[in-house]
C-alpha positions, -999 to +999 in steps of 0.1 A: +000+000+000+030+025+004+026+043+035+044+070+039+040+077+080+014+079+103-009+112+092-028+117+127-043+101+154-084+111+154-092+116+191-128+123+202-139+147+222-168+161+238-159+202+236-119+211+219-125+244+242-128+220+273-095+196+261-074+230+249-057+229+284-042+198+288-029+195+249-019+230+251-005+235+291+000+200+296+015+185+269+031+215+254+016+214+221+004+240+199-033+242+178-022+253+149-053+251+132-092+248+141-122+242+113-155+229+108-161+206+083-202+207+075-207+175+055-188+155+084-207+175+109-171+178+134-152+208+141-114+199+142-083+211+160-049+199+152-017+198+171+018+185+155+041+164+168+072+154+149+060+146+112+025+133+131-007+151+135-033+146+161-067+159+154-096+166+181-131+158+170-160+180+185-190+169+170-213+197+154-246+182+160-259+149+179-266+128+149-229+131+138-210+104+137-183+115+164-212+121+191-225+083+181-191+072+187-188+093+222-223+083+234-216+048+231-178+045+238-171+078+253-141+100+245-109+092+233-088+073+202-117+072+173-095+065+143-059+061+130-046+080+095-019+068+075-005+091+044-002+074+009+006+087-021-028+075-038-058+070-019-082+058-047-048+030-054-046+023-018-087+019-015-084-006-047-057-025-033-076-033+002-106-038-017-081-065-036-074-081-007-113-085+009-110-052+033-146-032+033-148+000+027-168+026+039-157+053+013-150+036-021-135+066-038-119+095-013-138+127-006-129+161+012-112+159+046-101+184+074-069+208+063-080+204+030-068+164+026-086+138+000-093+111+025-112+077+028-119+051+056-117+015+060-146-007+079-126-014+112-146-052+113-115-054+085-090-038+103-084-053+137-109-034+152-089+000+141-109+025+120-085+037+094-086+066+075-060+072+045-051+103+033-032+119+007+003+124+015+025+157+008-008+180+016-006+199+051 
């Protein structure tokens, strides 16, 4: 498949406002950037570290997939993102090898990134998002 590195690590959250402190004057990170993105109904805030990205996950509005996944787990690791060079060639090649999607072609991500995710039933219980390397 041709990773490249480990994009970001999707963590869910209940309020980014609320979490702010402990990435920020805990951890010593920086939000660098902070966005809403409609069709996914999430607001975003990322952090780098090293060439890796973690990425907070409000959710927007209660039938959103991220407050589905907080009501019934609570908060915390929601998804892992690896960079490749190709997502539609990466999609095709997991498809090749009997991994479910649940995007079969990529669509529009946070900070702008084509992205799509594989059914974690496929992938040792991990939800795992690809994205396209080189952007961001």
């Amino acid at each position: 498949m041709n990773i490249s590195h480990i994009e970001h690590l999707g963590i869910a959250v209940k309020s980014i406002e609320a979490s702010l402190p402990y990435y920020e004057g805990v951890l010593g990170l920086k939000c660098y950037n902070i966005e809403v993105v409609e069709d996914q109904k999430v607001k975003t805030a990322f952090f780098k570290v090293g060439q890796t990205k973690i990425e907070l996950l409000e959710p927007t509005s209660e039938d959103s997939t991220i407050a589905k996944f907080i009501e019934k787990r609570g908060e915390g690791i929601h998804h892992l993102a690896f960079a490749v060079p190709d997502v539609q060639s990466a999609l095709d090649e997991a498809a090749s090898k009997g991994v479910q999607l649940i995007d079969k072609a990529p669509r529009g991500g946070a900070e702008g990134l084509n992205i799509a995710f594989m059914h974690p039933k496929y992938t040792g219980g991990v939800l795992t998002e690809l994205c396209m390397e080189g952007n961001k």
